[in-house]
Wavefront OBJ file of the C-alpha trace (Angstrom):
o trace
v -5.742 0.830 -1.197
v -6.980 -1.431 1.275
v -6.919 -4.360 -1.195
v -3.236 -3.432 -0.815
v -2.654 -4.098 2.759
v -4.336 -7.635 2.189
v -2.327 -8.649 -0.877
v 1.025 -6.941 1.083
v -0.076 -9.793 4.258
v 2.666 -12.447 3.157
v 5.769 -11.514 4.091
v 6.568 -11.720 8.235
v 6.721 -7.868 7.901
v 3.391 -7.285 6.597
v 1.652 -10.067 9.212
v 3.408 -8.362 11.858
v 2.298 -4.931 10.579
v -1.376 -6.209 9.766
v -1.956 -9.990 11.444
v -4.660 -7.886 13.471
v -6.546 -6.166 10.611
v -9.889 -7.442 11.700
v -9.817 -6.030 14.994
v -10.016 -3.180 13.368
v -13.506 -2.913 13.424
v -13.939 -3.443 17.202
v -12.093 -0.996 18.633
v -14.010 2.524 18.057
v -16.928 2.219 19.554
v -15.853 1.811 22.899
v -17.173 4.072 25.877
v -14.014 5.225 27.655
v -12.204 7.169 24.553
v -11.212 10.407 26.430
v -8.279 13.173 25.527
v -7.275 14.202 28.857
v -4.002 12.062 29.282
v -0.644 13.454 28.705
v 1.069 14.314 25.508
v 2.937 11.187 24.531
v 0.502 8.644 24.180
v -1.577 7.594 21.939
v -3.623 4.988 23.566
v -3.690 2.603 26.935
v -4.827 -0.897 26.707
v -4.520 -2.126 30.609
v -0.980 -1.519 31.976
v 0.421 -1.036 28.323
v 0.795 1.711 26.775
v 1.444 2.769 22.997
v 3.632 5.772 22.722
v 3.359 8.450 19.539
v 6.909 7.336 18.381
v 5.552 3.717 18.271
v 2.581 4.502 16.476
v 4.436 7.311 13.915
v 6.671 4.781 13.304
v 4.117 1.764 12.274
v 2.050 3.943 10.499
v 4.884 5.571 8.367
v 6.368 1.633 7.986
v 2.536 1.112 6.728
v 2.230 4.020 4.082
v 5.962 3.020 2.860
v 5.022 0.093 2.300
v 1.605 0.783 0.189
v 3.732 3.631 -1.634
v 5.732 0.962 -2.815
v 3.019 -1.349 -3.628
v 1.047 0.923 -5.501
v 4.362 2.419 -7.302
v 3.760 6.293 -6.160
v 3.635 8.358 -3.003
v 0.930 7.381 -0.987
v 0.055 10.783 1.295
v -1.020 11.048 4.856
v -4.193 12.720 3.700
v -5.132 9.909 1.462
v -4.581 7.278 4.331
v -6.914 8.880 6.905
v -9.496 8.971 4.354
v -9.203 5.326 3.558
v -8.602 4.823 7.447
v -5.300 3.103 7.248
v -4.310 5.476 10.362
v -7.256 4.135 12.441
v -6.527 0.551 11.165
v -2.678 0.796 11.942
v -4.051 1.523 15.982
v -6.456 -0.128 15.840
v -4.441 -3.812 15.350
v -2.113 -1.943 17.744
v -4.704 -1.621 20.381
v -5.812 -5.767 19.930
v -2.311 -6.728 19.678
v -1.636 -5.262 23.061
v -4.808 -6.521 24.880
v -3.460 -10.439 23.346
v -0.092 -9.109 24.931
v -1.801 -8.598 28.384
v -3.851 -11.311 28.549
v -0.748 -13.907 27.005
v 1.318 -12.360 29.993
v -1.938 -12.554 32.589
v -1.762 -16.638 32.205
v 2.012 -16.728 32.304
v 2.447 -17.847 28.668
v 6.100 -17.464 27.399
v 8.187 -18.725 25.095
v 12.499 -18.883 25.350
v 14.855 -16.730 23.104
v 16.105 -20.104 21.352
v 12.516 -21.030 20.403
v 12.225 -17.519 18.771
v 15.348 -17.850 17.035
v 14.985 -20.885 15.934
v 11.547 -20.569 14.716
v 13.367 -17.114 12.749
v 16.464 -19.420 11.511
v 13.606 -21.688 9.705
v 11.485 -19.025 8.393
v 11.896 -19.449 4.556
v 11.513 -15.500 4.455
v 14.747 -14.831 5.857
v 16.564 -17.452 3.347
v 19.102 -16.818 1.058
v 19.493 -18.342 -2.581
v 21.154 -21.326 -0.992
v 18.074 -22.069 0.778
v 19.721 -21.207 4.740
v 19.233 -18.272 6.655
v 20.675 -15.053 5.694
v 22.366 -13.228 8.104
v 22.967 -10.125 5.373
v 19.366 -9.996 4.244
v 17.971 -9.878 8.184
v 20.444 -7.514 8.611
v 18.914 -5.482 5.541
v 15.568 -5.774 7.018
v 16.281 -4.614 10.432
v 17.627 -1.533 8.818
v 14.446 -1.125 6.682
v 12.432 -1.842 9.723
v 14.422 0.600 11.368
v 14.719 -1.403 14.587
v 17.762 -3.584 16.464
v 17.865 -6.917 16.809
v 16.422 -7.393 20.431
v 13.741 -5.630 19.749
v 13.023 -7.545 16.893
v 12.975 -10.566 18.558
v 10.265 -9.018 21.067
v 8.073 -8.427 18.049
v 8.308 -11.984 16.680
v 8.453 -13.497 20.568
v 4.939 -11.746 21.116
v 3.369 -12.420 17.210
v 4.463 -16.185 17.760
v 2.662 -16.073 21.487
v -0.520 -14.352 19.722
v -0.459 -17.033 16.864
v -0.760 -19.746 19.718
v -3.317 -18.406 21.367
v -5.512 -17.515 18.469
v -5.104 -21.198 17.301
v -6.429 -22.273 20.495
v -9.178 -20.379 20.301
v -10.075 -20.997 16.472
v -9.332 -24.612 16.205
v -12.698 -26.769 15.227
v -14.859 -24.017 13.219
v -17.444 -25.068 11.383
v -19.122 -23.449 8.593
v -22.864 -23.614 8.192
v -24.611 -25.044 5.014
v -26.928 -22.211 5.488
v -24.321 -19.505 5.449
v -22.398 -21.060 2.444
v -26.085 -20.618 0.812
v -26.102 -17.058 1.319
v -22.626 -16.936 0.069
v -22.823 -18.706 -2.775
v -26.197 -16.555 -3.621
v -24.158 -13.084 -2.998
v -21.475 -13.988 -5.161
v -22.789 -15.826 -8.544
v -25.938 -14.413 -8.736
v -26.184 -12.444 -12.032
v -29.003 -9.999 -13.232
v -29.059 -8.363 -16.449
v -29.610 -4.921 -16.488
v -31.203 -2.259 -19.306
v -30.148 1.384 -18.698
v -29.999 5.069 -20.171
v -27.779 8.109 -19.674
v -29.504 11.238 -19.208
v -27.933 14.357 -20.974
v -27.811 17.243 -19.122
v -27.980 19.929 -22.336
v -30.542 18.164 -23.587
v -33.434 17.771 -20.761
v -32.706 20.714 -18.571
v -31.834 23.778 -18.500
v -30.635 26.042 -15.600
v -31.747 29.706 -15.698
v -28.919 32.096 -15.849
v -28.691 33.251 -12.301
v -29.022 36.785 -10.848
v -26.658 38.471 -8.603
v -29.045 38.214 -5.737
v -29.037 34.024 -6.260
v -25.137 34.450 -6.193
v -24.757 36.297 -3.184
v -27.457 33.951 -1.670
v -25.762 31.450 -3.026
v -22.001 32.778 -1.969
v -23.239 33.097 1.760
v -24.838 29.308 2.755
v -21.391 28.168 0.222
v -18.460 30.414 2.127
v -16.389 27.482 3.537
v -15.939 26.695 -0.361
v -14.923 29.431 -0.860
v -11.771 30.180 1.498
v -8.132 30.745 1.212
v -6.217 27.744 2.686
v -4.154 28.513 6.041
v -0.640 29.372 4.999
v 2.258 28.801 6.854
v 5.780 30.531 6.548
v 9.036 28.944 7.383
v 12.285 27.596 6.656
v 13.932 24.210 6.851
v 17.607 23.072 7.068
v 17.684 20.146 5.108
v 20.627 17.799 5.445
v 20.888 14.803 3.170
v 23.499 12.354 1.832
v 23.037 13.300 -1.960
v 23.587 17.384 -1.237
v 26.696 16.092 1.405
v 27.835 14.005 -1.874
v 28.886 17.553 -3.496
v 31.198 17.693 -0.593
v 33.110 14.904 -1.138
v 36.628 14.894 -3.217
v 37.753 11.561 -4.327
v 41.158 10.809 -6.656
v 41.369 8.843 -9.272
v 43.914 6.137 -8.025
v 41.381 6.195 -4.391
v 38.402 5.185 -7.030
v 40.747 2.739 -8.925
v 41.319 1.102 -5.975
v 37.348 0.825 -4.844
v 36.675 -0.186 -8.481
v 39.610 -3.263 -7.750
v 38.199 -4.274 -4.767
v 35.027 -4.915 -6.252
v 35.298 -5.295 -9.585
v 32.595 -8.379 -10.002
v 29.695 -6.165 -9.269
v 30.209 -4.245 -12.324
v 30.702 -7.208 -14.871
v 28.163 -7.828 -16.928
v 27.341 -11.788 -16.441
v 26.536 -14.393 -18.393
v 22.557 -14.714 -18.671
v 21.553 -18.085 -20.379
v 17.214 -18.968 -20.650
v 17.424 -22.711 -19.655
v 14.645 -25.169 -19.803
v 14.165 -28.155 -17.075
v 12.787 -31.516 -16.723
v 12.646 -33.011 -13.783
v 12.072 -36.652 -13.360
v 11.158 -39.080 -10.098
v 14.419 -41.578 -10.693
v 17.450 -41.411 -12.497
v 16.261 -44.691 -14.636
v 13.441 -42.588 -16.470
v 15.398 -39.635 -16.665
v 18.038 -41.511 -18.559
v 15.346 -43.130 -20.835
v 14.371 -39.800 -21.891
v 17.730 -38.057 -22.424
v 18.379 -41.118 -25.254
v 15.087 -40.272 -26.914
v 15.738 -36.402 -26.977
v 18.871 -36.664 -28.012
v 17.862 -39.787 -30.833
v 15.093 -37.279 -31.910
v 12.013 -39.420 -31.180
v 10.618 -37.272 -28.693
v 10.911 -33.493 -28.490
v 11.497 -31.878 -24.866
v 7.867 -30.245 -24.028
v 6.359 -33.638 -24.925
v 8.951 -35.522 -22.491
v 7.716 -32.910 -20.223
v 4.484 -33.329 -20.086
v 5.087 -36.829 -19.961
v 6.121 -36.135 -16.436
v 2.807 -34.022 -15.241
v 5.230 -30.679 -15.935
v 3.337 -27.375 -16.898
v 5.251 -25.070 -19.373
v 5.890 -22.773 -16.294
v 7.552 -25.506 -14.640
v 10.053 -26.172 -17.552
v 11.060 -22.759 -18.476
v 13.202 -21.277 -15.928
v 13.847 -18.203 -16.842
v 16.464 -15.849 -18.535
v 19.594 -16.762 -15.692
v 23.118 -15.939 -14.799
v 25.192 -18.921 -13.524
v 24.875 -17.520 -9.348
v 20.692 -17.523 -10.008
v 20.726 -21.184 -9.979
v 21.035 -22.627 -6.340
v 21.900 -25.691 -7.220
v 25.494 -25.658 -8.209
v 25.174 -29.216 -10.385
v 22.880 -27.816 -12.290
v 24.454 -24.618 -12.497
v 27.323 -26.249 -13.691
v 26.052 -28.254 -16.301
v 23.599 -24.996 -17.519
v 26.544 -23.097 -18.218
v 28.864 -25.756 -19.653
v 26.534 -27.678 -22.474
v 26.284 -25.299 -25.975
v 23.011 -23.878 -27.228
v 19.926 -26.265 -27.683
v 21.926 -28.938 -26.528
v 20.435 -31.869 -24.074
v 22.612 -32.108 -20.831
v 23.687 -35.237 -19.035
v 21.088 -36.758 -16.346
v 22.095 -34.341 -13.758
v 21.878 -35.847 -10.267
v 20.667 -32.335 -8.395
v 19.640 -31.844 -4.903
v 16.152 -32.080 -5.369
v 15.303 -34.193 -8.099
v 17.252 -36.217 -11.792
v 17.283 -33.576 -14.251
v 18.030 -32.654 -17.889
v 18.462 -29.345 -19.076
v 18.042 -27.458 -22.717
v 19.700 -24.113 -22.873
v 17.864 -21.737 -25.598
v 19.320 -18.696 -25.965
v 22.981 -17.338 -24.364
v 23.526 -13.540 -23.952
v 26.858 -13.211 -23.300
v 28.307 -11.575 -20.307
v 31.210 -8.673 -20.431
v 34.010 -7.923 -17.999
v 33.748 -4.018 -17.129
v 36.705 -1.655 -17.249
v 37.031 1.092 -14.831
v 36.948 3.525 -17.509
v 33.070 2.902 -18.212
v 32.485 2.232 -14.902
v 34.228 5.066 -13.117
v 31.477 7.382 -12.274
v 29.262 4.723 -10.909
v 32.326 4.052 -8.796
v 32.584 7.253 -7.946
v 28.571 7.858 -6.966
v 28.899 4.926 -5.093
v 32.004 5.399 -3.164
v 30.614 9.406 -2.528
v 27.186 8.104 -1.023
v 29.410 5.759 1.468
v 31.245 9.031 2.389
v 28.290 11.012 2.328
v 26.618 8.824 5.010
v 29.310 9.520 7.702
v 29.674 13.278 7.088
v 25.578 13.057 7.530
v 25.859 11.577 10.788
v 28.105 14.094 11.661
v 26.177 17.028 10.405
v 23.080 16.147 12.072
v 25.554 15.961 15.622
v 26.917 19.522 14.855
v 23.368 21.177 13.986
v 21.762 19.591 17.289
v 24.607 21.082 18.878
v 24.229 24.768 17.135
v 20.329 25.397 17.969
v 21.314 23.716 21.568
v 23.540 26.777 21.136
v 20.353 29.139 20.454
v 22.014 29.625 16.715
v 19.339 30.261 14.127
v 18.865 28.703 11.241
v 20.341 31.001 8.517
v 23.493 31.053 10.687
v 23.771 27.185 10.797
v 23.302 27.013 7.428
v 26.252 29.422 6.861
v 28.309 27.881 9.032
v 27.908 23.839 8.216
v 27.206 24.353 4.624
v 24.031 22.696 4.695
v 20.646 23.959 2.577
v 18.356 26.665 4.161
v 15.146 26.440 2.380
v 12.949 30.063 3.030
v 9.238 29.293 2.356
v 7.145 32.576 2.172
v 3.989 30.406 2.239
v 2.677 26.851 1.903
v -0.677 25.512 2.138
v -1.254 22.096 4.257
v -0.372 20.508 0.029
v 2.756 21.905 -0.039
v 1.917 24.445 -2.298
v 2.714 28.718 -2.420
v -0.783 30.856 -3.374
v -0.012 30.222 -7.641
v -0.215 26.126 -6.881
v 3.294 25.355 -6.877
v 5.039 23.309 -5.147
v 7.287 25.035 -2.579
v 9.660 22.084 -1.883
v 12.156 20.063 -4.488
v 13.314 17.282 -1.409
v 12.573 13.686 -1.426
v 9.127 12.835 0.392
v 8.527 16.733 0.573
v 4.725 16.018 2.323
v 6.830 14.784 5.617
v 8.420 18.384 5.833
v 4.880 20.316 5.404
v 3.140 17.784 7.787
v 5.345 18.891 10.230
v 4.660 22.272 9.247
v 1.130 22.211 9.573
v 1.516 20.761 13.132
v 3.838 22.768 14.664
v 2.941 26.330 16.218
v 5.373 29.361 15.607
v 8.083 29.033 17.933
v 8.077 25.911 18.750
v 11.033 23.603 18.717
v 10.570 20.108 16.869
v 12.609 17.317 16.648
v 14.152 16.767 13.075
v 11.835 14.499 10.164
v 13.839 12.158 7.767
v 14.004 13.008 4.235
v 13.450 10.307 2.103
v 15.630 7.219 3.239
v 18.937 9.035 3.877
v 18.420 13.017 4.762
v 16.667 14.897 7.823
v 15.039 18.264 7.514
v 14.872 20.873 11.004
v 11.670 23.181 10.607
v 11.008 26.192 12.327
v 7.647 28.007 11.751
v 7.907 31.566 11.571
v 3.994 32.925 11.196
v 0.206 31.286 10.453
v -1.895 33.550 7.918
v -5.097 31.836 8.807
v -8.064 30.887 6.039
v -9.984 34.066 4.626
v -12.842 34.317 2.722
v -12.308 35.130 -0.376
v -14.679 38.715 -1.715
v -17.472 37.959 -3.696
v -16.713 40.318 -5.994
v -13.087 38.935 -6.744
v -14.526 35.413 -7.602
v -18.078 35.935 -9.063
v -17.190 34.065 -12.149
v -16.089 30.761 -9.823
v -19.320 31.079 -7.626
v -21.578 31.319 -10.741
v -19.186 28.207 -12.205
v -20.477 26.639 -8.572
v -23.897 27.472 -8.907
v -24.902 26.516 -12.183
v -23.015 23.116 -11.657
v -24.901 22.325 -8.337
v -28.691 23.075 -9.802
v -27.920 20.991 -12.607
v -27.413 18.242 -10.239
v -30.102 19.603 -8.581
v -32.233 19.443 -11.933
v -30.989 16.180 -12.963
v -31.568 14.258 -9.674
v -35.016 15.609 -10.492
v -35.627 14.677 -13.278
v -34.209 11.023 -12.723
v -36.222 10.050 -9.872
v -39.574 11.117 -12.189
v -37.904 8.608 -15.395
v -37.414 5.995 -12.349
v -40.927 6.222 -11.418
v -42.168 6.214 -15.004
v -40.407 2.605 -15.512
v -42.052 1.223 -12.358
v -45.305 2.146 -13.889
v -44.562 0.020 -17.097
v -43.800 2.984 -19.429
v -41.416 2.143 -22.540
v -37.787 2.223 -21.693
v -36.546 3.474 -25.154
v -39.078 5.998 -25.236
v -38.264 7.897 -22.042
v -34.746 7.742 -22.937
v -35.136 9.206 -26.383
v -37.004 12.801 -24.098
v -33.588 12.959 -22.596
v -31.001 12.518 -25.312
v -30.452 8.874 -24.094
v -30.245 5.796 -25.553
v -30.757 2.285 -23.971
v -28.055 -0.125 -23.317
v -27.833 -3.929 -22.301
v -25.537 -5.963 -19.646
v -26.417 -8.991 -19.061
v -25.346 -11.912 -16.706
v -23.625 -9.497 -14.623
v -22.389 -10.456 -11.155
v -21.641 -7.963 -7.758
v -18.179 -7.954 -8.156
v -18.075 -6.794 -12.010
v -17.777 -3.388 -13.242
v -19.462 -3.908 -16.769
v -18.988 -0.787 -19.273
v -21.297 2.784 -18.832
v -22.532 1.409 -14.796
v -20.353 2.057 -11.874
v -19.627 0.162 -8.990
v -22.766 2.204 -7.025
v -25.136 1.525 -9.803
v -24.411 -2.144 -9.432
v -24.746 -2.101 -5.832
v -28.528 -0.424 -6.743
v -29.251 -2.956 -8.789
v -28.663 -6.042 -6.589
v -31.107 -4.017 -4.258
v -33.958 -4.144 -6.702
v -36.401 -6.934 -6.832
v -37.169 -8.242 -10.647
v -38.383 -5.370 -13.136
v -37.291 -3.003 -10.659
v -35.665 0.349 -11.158
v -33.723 3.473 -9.717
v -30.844 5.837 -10.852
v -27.444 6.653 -9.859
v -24.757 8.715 -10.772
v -22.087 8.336 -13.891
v -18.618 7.606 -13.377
v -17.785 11.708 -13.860
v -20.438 12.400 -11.477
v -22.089 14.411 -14.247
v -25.302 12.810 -14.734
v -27.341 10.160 -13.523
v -27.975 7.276 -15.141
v -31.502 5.318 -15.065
v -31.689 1.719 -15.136
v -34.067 -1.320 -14.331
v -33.609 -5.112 -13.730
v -35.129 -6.886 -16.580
v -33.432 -10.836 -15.666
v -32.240 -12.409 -12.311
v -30.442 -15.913 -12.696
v -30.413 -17.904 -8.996
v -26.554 -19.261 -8.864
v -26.350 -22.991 -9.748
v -24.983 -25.901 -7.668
v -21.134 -24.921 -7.053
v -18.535 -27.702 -8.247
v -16.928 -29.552 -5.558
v -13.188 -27.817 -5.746
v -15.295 -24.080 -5.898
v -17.812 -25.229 -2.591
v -14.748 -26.395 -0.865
v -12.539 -23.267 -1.450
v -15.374 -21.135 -0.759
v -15.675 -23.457 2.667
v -12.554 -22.100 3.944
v -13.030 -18.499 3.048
v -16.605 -18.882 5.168
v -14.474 -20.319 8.038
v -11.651 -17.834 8.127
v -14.632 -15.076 8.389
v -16.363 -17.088 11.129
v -12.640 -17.280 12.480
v -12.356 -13.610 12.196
v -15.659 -13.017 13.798
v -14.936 -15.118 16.936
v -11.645 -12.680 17.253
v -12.756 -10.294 16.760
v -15.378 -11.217 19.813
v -12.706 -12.207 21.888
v -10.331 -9.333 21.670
v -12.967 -7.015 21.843
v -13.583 -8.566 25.366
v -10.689 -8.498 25.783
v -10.589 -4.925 25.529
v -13.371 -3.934 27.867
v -12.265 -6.133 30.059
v -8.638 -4.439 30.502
v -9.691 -1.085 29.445
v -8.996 0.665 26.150
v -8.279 4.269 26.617
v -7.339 6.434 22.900
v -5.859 10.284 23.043
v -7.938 11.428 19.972
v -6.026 14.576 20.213
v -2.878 12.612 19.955
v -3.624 10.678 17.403
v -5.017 14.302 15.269
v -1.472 15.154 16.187
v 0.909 12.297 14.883
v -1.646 11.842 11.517
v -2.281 15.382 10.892
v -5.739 15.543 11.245
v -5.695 18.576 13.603
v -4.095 20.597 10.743
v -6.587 18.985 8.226
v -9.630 20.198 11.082
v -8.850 23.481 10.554
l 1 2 3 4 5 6 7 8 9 10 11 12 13 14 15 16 17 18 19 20 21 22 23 24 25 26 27 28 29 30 31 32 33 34 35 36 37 38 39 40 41 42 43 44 45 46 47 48 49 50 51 52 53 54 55 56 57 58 59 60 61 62 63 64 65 66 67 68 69 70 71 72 73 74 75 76 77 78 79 80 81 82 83 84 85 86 87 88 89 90 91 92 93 94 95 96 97 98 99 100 101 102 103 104 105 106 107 108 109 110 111 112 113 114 115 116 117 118 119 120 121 122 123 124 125 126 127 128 129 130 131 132 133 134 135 136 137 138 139 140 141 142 143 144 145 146 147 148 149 150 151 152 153 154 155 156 157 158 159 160 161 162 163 164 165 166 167 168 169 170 171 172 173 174 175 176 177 178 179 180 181 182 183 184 185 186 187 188 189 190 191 192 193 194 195 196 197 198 199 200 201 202 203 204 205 206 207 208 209 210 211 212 213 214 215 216 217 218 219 220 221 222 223 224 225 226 227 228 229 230 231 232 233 234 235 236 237 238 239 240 241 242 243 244 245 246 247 248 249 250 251 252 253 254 255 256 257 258 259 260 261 262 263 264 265 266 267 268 269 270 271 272 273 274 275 276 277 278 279 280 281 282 283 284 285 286 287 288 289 290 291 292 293 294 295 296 297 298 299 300 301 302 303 304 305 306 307 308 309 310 311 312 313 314 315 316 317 318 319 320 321 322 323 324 325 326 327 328 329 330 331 332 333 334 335 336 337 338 339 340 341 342 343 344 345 346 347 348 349 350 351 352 353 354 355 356 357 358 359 360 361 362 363 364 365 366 367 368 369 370 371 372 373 374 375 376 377 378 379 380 381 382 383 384 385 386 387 388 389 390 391 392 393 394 395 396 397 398 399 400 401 402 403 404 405 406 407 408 409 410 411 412 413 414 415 416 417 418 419 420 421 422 423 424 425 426 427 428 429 430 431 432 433 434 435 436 437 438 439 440 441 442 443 444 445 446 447 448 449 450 451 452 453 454 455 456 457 458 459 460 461 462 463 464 465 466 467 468 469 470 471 472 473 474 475 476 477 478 479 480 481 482 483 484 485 486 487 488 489 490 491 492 493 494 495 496 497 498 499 500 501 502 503 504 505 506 507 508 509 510 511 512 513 514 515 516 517 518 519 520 521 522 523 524 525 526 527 528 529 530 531 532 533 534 535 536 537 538 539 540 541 542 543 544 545 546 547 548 549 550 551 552 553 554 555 556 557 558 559 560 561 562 563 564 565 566 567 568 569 570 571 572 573 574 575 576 577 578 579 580 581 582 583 584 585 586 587 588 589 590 591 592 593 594 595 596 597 598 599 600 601 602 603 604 605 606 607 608 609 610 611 612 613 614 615 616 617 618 619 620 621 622 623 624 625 626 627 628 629 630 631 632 633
């Protein structure tokens, strides 16, 4: 996951979101952590302070955005145990001591130096190259923030960017360190190992009651009910208000009219491009493609152009930004060589391969996408206006069934839920968009209490009210024998195996026959060789790897199989010192060296900069907004 957040760190968004993920590490060992400040706060760096609204809304910006990345739901749970929740505050916490110190030596920049620098930033461009004033627009509403505010963000990232600059410029990198480097990464070792099977070497005795019940009582937190939690939600979202909504046919005609483009099918032609340094050349080579002489890859690579750089694509006519080019691409007929085109950039001639004609929609065929479309418009003011009326009903003291009744809106009963969202058979008790935000809210809110409302999804908002807590119970000994004998027998075979591994590891540090020992235990031996840190060769997992680097030559130890059901033995046999690194491989791994030095000296600095302003963090706070005072229990 965290490989996520780096790869995610291009974009303005993600830089602003994670530009500080090295301070990361600096920030939680500090002395003055304490939990007796006010609700409200998460932490205090100096005279700044970051609210629980600022940091619920960063972190929730942060999981959205690895959801996305890694194409499924990405749960609170998971990110505190990856430590995304600590890293989001953490590069909170550094940001703000920069802040203080930037504003302690009066550095500052002007609102038309921020807006320029945002005018010029190619990540708010549109296709024709020039800022987009619809696509910002867009991402303010993703970001969830106004303009001005904004603008505060980028003024202080651009003042932290200066200052960091003047304190990284003129790193060097030591020879000795690249050494080390180059040593850590491309040496390889080749490695003999054997599986050990469990049914065949050993053999756990069937267990007595007496073992179970011994067994049962040092096990018990294994063995408990999860806390349940009854309650009910109102849940008020633009695809149930859609169901609302009455439209007529001539009102969708006339929405279908008004934009009738956006359902035509355009035009898509895949067009091939060769771009050439003067129009003289390019004309030289249009006469031999079209005379036959040449054929149009070899013209390209004539001109130092990869096949990437040729093929364009698959394209409708508005794709192209260039609107020569666009011109010509959708004028000339099918593997046809254009004019010398005279584009913006560069002298071009185009090839078009394939055309896949476009088709003008009726409203017929597109009526009910009209008619979802114009609903969800609809939808979105009556949901503004429901959320106004329900504030204004439990104002009123009404409860929840009763403002259901009365506004129309879903009341969702919930006899119980664990902290997964489930009832006591394992299903799930909730069919809404993003359902863990409801139960998170649940599991953090005492009966009684009244909570502000959570979105649902990206265009609904859910009111909770917790009726009663049935706390975690063990479960009777009796009633789950069968699952503590299950428990048992797994846990000695471990047990068993562990044993029996570290007397095999032994055994090949003594000299003794790898093939024969793995023969006693059902085993045979297999053979990686030349493998480096970083790979993940077949039947060895990323631990046993890490073992094996550890290990001097002819060395051995064990480690556990990918199902965690077995160990697997293995010894060193080869280690290959890295070679000499070519020049272009030395000089990238250079500047990797000196961005970590870089990071290091930040990391330094900040954390300085930290004790010197005082960091203060409301662990109970934090529990709070991440859920990790409902996961405690």
């Amino acid at each position: 996951m965290l490989d996520a957040l780096r790869r995610g760190a291009s974009s303005f968004l993600a830089k602003l979101l994670l530009g500080l993920l090295i301070l990361s590490f600096g920030v939680w060992g500090i002395a003055d952590v304490f939990t007796g400040f006010g609700r409200g706060n998460v932490a205090t760096i100096g005279d700044t302070d970051i609210t629980a609204p600022e940091y619920d809304r960063v972190l929730r910006m942060e999981l959205d955005g690895l959801s996305a990345e890694n194409e499924r739901r990405i749960t609170m749970e998971e990110a505190r145990r990856e430590g995304v929740d600590r890293l989001v505050l953490s590069k909170m916490i550094g940001q703000a001591a920069l802040r203080e110190y930037t504003d302690e030596l009066n550095m500052g920049l002007s609102q038309d130096l921020v807006v320029e620098g945002l005018l010029n930033d190619p990540g708010f461009a549109g296709p024709d190259g020039k800022f987009s004033r619809t696509g910002f627009n867009d991402f303010l509403a993703r970001l969830g923030v106004s303009e001005n505010y904004f603008l505060s963000l980028r003024r202080d990232d651009d003042l932290r960017q200066q200052l960091s600059s003047a304190i990284l410029t003129g790193t060097v990198t030591p020879q000795a360190m690249i050494d080390i480097a180059n040593t850590y990464r491309n040496e390889t070792r080749t490695i003999e190992f054997f599986k050990i099977d469990p049914a065949k070497s050993v053999t756990v005795p069937e267990p007595d009651d007496a073992k179970l019940q011994a067994y049962y009582n040092d096990n018990k937190s294994s063995f408990m009910t999860p806390e349940y939690r009854k309650y009910n939600a109102i849940v008020a979202s633009t695809d149930e208000l859609k169901k609302e909504v009455a439209l007529t046919d001539e009102e969708l005609k006339a929405a279908y009219e008004a934009e009738e483009a956006i359902y035509d099918v355009p035009e898509r032609r895949r067009i091939q491009q060769i771009a050439f340094k003067d129009k003289a050349t390019a004309v030289a080579a249009r006469e031999a493609l079209v005379k036959g002489t040449k054929n149009f890859m070899d013209v390209a690579k004539e001109t130092g152009a990869k096949e990437s750089d040729v093929n364009l694509g698959k394209l409708t006519k508005a794709q192209l930004i260039d609107p020569k080019i666009a011109d010509a691409a959708f004028t000339i007929e099918r593997d046809a060589i254009s004019e010398v085109i005279e584009g913006r950039f560069a002298n071009v001639v185009l090839r078009v391969i394939e055309i896949e004609p476009g088709r003008t929609s009726t409203f017929e065929e597109t009526k009910e996408k009209v008619r979802d479309k114009l609903a969800s418009q609809r939808a979105s003011t009556l949901l503004q206006e429901r959320v106004d009326l329900i504030e204004e009903a439990r104002n009123a003291g009404k409860t929840k069934k009763e403002i259901a009744e009365e506004l129309k809106v879903r009341l969702i009963e919930v006899a119980a839920s664990d902290a997964d969202g489930n009832d006591p058979s394992g299903k799930a008790v909730l069919d809404v968009a993003t359902p863990e935000r409801i139960t998170r809210l649940v599991f953090r809110t005492e009966p009684g209490t009244v909570t502000e409302p959570v979105e649902v999804g990206s265009d609904g908002y859910a009111w909770v009210e917790v009726l009663s807590v049935e706390p975690p119970k063990e479960k009777p000994f009796e009633s789950i024998k069968d699952e503590v004998k299950k428990n048992y027998i797994d846990a000695e075979r471990r047990r068993l195996v562990k044993e029996l591994a570290d007397k095999l590891v032994d055994r090949v540090k003594a000299g003794e026959d790898l093939a024969k020992l793995a023969a006693e235990v059902g085993g045979t031996v297999d053979k990686v060789e030349d493998v480096k840190r970083n790979m993940s060769p077949p039947g060895l997992t990323g631990d046993a790897i890490g073992a094996a680097f550890s290990l001097p030559l002819n060395g051995a130890t064990s480690a556990l199989t990918v199902d965690r059901g077995t160990r697997t033995v293995l010894k060193v046999v080869k280690i290959t010192p890295p070679g000499e690194l070519p020049k272009s491989d030395k000089d990238q791994l250079v500047q990797e060296m000196r961005r970590e030095l870089q990071n290091d000296m930040l990391i330094a600095y900040v954390t300085n900069l930290q004790d010197r302003f005082g960091v203060s963090i409301n662990e109970q706070e934090v529990k709070r907004v991440t859920g990790a005072d409902v996961a405690a229990q």
